[in-house]
C-alpha positions as CSV (number, residue, x, y, z in Angstrom):
1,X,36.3,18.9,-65.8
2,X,36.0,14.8,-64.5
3,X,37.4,16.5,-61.4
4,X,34.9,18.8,-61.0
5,X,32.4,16.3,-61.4
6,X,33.8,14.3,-58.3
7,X,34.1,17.0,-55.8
8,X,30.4,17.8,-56.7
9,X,29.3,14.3,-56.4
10,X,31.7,13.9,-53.3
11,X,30.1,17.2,-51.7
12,X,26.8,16.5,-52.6
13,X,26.6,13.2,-51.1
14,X,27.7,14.2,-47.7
15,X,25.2,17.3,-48.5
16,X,22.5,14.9,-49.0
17,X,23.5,12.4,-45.7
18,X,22.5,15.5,-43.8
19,X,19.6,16.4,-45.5
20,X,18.0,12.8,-44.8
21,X,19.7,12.3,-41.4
22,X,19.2,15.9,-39.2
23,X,15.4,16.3,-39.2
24,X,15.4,12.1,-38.0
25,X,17.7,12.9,-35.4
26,X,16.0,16.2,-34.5
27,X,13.1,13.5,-33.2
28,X,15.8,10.9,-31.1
29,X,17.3,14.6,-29.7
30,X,13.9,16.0,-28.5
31,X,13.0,12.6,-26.9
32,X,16.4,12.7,-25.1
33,X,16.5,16.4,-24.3
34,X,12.7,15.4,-22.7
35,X,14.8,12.7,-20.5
36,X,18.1,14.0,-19.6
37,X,16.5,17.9,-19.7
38,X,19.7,18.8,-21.2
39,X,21.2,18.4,-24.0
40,X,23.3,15.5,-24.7
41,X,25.3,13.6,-27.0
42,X,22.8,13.5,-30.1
43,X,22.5,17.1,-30.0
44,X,26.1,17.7,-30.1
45,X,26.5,15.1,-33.0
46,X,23.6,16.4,-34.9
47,X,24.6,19.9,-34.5
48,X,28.2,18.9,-35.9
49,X,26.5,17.2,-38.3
50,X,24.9,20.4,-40.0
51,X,27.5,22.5,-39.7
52,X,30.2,20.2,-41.5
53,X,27.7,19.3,-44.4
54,X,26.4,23.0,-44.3
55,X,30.2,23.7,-45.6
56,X,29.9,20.4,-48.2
57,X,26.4,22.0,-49.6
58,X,28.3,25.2,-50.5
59,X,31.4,23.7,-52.4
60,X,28.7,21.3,-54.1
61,X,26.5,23.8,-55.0
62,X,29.9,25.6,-56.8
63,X,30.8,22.9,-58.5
64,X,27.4,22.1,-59.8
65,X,27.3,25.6,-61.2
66,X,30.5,25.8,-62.5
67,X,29.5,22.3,-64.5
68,X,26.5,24.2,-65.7
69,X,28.2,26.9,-67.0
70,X,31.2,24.6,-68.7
71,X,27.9,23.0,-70.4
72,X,26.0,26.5,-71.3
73,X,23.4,26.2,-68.8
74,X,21.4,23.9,-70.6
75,X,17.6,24.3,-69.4
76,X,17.3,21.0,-67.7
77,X,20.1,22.4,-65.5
78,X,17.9,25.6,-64.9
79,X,15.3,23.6,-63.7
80,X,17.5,21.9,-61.5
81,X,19.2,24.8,-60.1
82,X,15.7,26.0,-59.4
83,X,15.0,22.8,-57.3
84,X,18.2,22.8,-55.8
85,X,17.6,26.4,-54.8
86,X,14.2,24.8,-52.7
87,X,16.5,22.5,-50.8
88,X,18.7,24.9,-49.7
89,X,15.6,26.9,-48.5
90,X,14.7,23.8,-46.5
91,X,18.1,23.4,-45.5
92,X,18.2,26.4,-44.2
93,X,14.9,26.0,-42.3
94,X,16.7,22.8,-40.6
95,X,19.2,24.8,-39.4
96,X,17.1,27.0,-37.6
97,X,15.5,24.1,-35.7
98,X,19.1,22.6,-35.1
99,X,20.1,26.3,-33.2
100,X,16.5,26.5,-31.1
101,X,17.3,22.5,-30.2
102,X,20.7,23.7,-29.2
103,X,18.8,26.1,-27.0
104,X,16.1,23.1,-25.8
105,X,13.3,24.4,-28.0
106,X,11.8,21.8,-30.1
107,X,8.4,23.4,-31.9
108,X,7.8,20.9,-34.1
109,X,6.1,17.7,-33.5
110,X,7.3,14.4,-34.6
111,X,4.7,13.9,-37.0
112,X,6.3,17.1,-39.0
113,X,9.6,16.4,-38.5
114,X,9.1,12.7,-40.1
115,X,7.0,14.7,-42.8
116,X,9.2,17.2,-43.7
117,X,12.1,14.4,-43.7
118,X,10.6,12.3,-46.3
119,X,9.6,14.9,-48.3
120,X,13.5,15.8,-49.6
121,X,13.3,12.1,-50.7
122,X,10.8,13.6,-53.6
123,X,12.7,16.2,-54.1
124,X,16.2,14.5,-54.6
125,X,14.2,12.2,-56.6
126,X,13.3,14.9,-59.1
127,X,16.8,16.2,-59.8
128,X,18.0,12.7,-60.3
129,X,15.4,12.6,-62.9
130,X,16.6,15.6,-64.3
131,X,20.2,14.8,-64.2
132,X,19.9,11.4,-65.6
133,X,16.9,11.9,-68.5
134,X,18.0,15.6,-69.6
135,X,14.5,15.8,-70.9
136,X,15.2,19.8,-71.7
């Protein structure tokens, strides 16, 4: 099971890189699509960058619910699942912005982009909670 455990931390931190790092770079790749009117590098990195942690968030997620079930689903790992489930929504969401970028369609401002960047800190911040303090 302790190897378990290290492929879904392992997973889950490349997961989370992503998570942190796209919508940023969604802002530098809009500014540089405004001044090349193409796409360049950054979007070719940051597009790589989804898909390969897009693959990490799916063996992450299976190994965090294959620990949950090894531990009978205790409900502090419900919870968690629950929140996980959110940032896979947003993740998601990320990923359609990453494929209009690719096609030099960027909707959102800065100002949301920054927003909805920090706001996976709070969330993140909750399941460490959760993980850590077991309070259920």
């Amino acid at each position: 099971m302790e190897w378990v455990k290290i492929i879904h931390l392992l997973c889950i931190m490349g997961w989370m890189t992503s998570i942190f790092a796209v919508p940023r770079a969604l802002i530098y790749w809009k500014r540089e699509y405004e001044r090349l009117g193409e796409n360049g590098p950054l979007g070719d990195l940051t597009f790589r960058l989804y898909r390969f942690s897009n693959m990490l968030s799916v063996i992450g997620v299976l190994a965090g619910l294959w620990l949950a079930w090894d531990w009978g689903f205790p409900t502090w790992s419900l919870i968690k699942l629950a929140i996980v489930a959110g940032l896979i929504v947003q993740y998601e969401y990320t990923g359609r912005m990453v494929k209009r970028a690719q096609q030099g369609i960027f909707k959102e401002s800065d100002f949301f982009l920054r927003v909805y960047n920090e706001s996976s800190v709070f969330v993140v911040i909750a399941i460490l909670w959760l993980v850590v303090s077991k309070p259920f």
